[in-house]
NUTOR-521107 format. One line per 5 residues: for each residue y, z, x of C-alpha. Coordinates in nm, 2 decimals, decimal comma. Layout:
N
Y/Z/X  ...
END
This chain:
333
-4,20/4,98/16,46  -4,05/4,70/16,33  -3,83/4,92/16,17  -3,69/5,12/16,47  -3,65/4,77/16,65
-3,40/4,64/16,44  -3,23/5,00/16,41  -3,19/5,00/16,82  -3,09/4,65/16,84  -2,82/4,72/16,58
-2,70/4,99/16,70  -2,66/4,84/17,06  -2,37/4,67/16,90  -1,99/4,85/16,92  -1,89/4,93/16,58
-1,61/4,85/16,44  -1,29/4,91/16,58  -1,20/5,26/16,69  -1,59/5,34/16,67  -1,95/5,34/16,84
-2,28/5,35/16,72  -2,59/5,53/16,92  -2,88/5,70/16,85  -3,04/6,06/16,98  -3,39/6,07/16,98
-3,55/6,38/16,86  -3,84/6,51/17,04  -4,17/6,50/16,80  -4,48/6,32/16,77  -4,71/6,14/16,55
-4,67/5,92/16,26  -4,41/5,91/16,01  -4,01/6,00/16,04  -3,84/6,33/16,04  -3,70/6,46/15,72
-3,39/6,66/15,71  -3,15/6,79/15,53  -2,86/7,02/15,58  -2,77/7,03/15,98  -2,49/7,23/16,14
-2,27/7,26/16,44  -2,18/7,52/16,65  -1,85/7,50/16,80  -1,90/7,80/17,04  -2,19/7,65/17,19
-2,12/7,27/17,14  -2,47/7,30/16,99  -2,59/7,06/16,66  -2,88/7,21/16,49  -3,13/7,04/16,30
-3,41/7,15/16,13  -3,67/6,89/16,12  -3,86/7,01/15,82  -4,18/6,81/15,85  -4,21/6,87/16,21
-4,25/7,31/16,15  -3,96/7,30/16,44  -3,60/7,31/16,46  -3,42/7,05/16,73  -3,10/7,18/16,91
-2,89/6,91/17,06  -2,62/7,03/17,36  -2,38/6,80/17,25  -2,18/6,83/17,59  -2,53/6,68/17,79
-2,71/6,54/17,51  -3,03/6,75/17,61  -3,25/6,85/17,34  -3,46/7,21/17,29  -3,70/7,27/17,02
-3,78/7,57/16,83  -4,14/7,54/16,71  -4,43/7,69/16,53  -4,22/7,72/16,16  -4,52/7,72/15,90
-4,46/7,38/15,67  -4,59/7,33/15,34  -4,71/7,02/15,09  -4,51/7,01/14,80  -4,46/6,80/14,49
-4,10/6,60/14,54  -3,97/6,37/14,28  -4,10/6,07/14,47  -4,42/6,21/14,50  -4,59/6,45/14,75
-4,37/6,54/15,07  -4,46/6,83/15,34  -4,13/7,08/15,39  -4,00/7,32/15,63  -3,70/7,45/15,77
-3,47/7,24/15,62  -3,13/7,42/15,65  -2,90/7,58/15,88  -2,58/7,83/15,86  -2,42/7,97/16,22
-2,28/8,32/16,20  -2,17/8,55/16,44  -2,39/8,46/16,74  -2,69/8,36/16,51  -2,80/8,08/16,34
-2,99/8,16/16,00  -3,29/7,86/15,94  -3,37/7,85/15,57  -3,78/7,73/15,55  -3,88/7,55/15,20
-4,23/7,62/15,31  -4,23/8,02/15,31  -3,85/8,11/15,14  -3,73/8,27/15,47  -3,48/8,30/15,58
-3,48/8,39/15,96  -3,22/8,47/16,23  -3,17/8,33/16,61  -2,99/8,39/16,91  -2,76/8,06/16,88
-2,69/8,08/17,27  -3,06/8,16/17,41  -3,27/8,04/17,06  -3,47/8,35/17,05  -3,56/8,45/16,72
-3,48/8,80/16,59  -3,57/8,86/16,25  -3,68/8,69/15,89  -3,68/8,83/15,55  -3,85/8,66/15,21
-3,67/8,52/14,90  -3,89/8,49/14,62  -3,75/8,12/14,54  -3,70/7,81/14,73  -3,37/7,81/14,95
-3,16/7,52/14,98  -2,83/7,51/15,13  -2,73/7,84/15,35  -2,35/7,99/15,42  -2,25/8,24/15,66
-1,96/8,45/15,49  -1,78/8,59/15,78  -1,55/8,87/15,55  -1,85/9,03/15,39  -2,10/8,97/15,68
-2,35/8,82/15,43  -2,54/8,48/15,41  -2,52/8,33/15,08  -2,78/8,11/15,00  -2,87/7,84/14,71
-3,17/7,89/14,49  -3,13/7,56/14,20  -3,48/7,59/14,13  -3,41/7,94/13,97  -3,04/7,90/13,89
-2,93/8,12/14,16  -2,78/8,20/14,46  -2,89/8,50/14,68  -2,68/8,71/14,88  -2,84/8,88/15,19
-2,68/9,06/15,42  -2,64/8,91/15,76  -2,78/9,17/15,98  -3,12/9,28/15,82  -3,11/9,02/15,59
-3,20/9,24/15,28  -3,10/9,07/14,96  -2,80/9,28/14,83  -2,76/9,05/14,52  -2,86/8,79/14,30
-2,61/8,59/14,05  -2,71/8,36/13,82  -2,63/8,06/13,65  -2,66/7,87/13,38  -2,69/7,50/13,66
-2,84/7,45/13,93  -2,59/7,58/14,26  -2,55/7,26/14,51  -2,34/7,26/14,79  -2,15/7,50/14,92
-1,80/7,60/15,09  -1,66/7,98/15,18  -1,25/7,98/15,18  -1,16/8,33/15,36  -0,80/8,32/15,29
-0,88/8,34/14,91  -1,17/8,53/14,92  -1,41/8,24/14,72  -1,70/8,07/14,75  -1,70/7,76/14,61
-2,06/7,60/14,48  -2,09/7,30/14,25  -2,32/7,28/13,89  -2,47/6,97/14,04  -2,67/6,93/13,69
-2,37/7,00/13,48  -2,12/6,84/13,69  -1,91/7,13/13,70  -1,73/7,28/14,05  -1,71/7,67/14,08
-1,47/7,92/14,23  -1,62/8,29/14,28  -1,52/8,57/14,41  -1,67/8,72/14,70  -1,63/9,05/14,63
-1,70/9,10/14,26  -1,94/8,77/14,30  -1,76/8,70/13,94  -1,68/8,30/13,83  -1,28/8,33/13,81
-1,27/7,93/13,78  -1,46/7,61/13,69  -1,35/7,27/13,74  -1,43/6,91/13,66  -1,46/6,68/13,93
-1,60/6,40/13,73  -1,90/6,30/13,93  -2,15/6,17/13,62  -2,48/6,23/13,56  -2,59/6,28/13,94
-2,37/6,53/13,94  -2,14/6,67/14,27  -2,30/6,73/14,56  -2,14/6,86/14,90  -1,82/7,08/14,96
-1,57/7,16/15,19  -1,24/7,31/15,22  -0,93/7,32/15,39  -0,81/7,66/15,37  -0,44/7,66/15,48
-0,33/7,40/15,19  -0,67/7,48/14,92  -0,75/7,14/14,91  -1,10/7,16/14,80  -1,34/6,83/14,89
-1,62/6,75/14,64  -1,81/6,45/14,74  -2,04/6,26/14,42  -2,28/6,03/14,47  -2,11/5,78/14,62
-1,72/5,91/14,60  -1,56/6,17/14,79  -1,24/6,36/14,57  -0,95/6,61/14,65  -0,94/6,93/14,47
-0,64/7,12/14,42  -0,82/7,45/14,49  -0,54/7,66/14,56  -0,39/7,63/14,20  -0,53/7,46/13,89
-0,84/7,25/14,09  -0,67/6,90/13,97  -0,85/6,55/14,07  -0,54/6,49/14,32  -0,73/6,16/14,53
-1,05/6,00/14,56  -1,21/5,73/14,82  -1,52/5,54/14,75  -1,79/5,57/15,03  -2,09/5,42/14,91
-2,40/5,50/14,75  -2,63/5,80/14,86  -2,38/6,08/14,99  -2,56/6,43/15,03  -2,38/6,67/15,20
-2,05/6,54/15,48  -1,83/6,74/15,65  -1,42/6,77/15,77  -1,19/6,85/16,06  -0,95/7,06/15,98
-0,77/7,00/16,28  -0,79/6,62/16,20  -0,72/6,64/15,84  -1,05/6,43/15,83  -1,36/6,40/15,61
-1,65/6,24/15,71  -1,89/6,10/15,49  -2,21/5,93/15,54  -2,37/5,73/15,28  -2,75/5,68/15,31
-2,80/5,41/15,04  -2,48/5,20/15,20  -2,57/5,25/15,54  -2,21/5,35/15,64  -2,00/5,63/15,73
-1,60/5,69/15,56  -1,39/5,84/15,73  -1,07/5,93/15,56  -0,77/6,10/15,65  -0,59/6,35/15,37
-0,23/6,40/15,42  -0,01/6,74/15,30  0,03/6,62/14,92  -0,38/6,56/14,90  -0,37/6,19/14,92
-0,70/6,03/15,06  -0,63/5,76/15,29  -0,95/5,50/15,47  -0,92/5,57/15,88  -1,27/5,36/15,93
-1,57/5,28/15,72  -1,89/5,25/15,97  -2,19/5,05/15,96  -2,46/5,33/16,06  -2,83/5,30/15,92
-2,96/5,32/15,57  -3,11/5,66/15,54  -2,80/5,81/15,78  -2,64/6,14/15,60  -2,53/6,44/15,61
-2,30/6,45/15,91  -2,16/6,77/16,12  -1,84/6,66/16,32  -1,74/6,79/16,64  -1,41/6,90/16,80
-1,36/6,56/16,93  -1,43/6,41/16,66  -1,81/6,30/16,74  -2,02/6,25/16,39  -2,40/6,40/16,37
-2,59/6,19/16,09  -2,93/6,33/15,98  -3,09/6,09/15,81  -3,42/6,06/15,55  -3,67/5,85/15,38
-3,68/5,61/15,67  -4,01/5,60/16,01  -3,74/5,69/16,24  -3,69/5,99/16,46  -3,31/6,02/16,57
-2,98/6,15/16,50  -2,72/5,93/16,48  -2,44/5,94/16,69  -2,07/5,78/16,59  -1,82/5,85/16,83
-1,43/5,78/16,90  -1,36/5,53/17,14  -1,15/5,68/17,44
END
């Protein structure tokens, strides 16, 4: 409680500059905080979805009224987690055609919902854990992230029937799908290698180095009118030259404990939260790749993993901490 105190006094406080701080209470109950993971907008709905993994439920915040609706009764499972035992559920989120697909750590399903009236329509059963999900909207398929076998699964997107299965020799993190090239990009997080494959023959046609250490690289995102690739590490965020030989062209330091972030391509923006730092870079990449700082911040330790809206409205999920909220940064008008 003591906790959550400080957290609301803080963020009663404008932050800095062009930015402010709130948070969005999520509707659950009982002890303990809400763990989550990958979270995604909708920009046909204005909708944010979070799974809540812990809770069994998945929240869905109208971001035009702020009101929250839950999706419950996802089965949730105890499992052994580096820092001991944790309980997991739906944990991740990829929006399609009129459906959102929740990936469950609990059961590996995958199942599909209504994204306008949250009724669910089908699941289907991977036989290992899913982590991060994409919706790739030239094949109709969801691609999905399997590191503790080395795989990604590829189901497709209207009965959800696994069509393949590719295999690596790392373990697949993050995720971005570039139409106008025809790729999916996904990073070796444990060999800190970046990967370009082709959707159609699912074949590796490049690998790149983006550096990132022992902890590897971590999210992706790309801008696909210049194929400028973003690869964020552990606590730096890089530039890729995707579209010809994946050269380092820029990086921006963030601070420590970056997961997954997201970008505007209409903003030429990426925005990165940092759950170790407790702040949130935003950074501006102009037509020759360069990174530039717009605004680093202050947020909440435990804060990642943001989704951006069209007005340029930041989403943090957040872990490992008692509270129960999003957290909200937003423009100043």
């Amino acid at each position: 409680m003591r906790l959550a105190r400080i957290f609301f006094a803080f963020l009663a406080v404008p932050a800095f500059g062009q930015f402010s701080v709130r948070s969005l209470p999520l509707p659950t109950t009982g002890s303990g905080g809400i763990y989550m993971d990958y979270i995604a907008y909708d920009a046909a709905t204005g909708f944010v979805w979070v799974p809540a993994g812990n809770t069994g439920a998945v929240d869905v915040v109208d971001t035009r009224t702020a009101k929250v609706r839950q999706i419950p009764d996802f089965p949730t499972a105890e499992v052994q987690a580096r820092n001991g035992k944790r309980t997991v559920g739906p944990t991740s989120v990829t929006i399609g055609d009129g459906v959102a697909y929740i990936g469950n750590r609990a059961d590996y399903r995958i199942c599909a919902i209504n994204a306008r009236t949250l009724v669910p329509k089908t699941c289907a059963h991977i036989d290992s854990m899913p982590d991060g999900l994409a919706y790739v909207a030239p094949t109709k398929e969801v691609w999905v992230t399997a590191p503790r076998d080395k795989s990604i699964r590829i189901l497709d997107a209207q009965t959800l029937e696994q069509k393949a299965k590719l295999t690596f020799e790392g373990n697949p993190e993050g995720f971005a799908v570039d139409r106008q090239r025809g790729r999916f990009y996904t990073n070796m997080e444990d060999k800190d290698r970046t990967l370009a494959i082709d959707l159609k023959s699912h074949q590796t046609i490049a690998t790149w180095n983006p550096s990132c250490g022992s902890e590897g690289p971590h999210g992706l995102r790309v801008d696909e009118e210049s194929g400028f690739l973003f690869v964020v590490c552990s606590a730096r965020a890089e530039v890729l030259d995707a579209a010809h030989d994946g050269k380092v062209l820029s990086s921006i330091d963030t601070g420590d404990g970056v997961d997954d972030f997201d970008y505007s391509p209409a903003l030429h923006r990426i925005y990165v939260g940092a759950a170790r730092a407790g702040q949130l870079t935003i950074a501006h990449v102009d037509a020759s790749g360069n990174l530039k700082l717009v605004a680093q911040v202050p947020t909440h330790t435990g804060a990642r993993n943001g989704v951006v809206t069209r007005n340029g409205t930041v989403y943090l999920a957040h872990s490992g901490t008692e509270l129960k909220d999003l957290v909200v940064v937003s423009p100043k008008k």
